[in-house]
N, C-alpha and C positions, 0 to 999 in steps of 0.2 A: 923814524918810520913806525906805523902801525903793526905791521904785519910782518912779523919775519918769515925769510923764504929758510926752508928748510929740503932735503933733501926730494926731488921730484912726485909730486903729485900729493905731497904735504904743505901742510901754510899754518903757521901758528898765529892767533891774533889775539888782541889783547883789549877784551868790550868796551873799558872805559877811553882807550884812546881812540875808536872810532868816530867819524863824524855823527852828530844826529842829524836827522831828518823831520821836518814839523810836520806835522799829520794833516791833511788835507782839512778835516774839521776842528785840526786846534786842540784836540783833545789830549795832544803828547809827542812824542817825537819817536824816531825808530834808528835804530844803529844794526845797518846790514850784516850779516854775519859770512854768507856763504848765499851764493842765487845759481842758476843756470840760465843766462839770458833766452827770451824767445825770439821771436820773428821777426820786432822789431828793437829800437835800443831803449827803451822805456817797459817796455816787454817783459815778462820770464815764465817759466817753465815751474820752477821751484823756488820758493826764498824759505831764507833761515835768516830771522833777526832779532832784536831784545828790544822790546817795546814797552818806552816809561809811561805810563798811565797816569797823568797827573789830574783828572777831572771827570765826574761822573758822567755819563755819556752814551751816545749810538754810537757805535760803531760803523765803518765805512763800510760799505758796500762790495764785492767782489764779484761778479760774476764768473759761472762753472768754476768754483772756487772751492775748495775745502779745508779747513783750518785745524788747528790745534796749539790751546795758550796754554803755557807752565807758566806756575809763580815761580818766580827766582827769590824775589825782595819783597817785603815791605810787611804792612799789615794786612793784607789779602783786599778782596774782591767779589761780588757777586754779580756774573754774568742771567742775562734773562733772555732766552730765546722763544719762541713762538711755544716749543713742545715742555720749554721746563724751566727751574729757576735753580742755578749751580753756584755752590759756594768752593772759592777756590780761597782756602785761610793759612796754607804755609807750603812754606817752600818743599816743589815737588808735585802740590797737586795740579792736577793737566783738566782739559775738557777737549773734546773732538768738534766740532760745527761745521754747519756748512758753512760758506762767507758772501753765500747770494741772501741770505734773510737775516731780518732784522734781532738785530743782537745789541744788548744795551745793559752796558756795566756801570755800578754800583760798587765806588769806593767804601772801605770798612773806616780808616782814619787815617786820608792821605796817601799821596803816591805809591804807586807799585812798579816791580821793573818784572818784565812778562819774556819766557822766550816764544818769538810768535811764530810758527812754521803754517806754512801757505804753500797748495802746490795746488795746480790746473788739472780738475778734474779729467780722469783718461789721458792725460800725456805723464803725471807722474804720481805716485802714493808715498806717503811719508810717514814717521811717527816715532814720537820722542817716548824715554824711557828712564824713570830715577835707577840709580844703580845705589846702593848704599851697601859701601865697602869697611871691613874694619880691619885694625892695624895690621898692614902687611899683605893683606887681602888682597889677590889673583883675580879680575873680574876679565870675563873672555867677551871680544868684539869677533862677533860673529863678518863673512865676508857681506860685501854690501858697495852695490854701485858709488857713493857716495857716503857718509858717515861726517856728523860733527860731534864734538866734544869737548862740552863745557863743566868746568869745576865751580860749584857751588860755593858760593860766602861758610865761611866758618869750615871749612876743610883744611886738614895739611895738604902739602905737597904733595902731588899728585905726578906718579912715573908713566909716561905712556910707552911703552916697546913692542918693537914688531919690524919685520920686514929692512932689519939691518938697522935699528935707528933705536935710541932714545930718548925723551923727549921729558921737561919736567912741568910743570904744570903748577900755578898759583889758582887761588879765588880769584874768578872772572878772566881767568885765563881756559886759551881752547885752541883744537887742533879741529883741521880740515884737512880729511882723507879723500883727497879725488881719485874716484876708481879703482881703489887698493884692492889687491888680490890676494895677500897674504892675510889671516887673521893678525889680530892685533890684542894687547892684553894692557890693561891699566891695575897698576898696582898700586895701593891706598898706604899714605903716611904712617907714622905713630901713632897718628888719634883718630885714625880714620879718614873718610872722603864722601862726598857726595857727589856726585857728577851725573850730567844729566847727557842722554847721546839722544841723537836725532840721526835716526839712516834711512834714503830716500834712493826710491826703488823706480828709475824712469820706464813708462811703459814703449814695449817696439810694437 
């Protein structure tokens, strides 16, 4: 299995054994991370996913849609939107967008692996965040309806604990905190860590 079930309202998963998904325009594929379905079953509320970028391109369309892409991998990317033209060149850098207008990326030399967070305008707000921890390092998870967390390429082991549990964490490995109430604290290897969290705040 992909995803190991861990103690209630946690789910540890592991990026590269997820299935991909081919992108509507061909432009790459997507490997779902964490969603909250919507109304229907094709539907959602919220997605969390890693999107491989393998060819210069538009971007899909979303309607009342709001975005934010992190580089994870590769040689970076240059996205072009109506109001600007944004270079994302290493792992960490993010951009916010909307995902109803036209947005059209520019590979720099070849594929990139993007974390892409999506969430439906007025039903939920999102937003991811590098943490850059060194040896030993305490970094605090503030509480938060929902929380994911991924370890970046080129990291140590990476300790997540909280809430009765601990959890150990590789590169491109990550944990999904559904609705956790207690803070949560990730402690960084011998040589440090990179990890990136994404926490997503549904609106009532």
């Amino acid at each position: 299995m992909n995803i190991l079930a861990l103690p209630a309202g946690i789910t540890r998963f592991v990026v590269a054994d997820m299935p991909p998904e081919t992108w509507a325009n061909g432009g790459g594929t997507t490997r779902t991370v964490a969603k909250a379905s919507g109304p229907t079953h094709d539907d959602w509320i919220w997605r969390v996913s890693v999107a491989k970028i393998e060819q210069s391109g538009p971007f899909s369309v979303f309607n009342r849609t709001d975005r934010q892409l992190t580089l994870l991998e590769g040689t970076g990317l240059t996205l072009e939107t109506p109001k600007a033209t944004t270079g994302l060149h290493k792992p960490g850098d993010s951009l916010c967008f909307a995902g109803d207008v036209p947005v059209r990326a520019t590979l720099a030399h070849g594929p990139v692996d993007a974390w892409n967070v999506m969430w439906k305008r007025g039903l939920a707000s999102c937003h991811s965040t590098l943490y850059i921890g060194a040896s030993g390092e305490l970094l605090e998870l503030g509480q938060s309806v929902e929380t994911i967390v991924v370890v970046l390429e080129g990291s140590d082991v990476v300790r997540l604990q909280g809430d009765g549990c601990e959890v150990d964490l590789l590169p491109g490995e990550g944990i999904w905190l559904n609705t956790h109430i207690s803070p949560f604290q990730i402690r960084s290897g011998a040589s440090g860590c990179a990890v990136l969290v994404t926490q997503v705040k549904v609106e009532t």
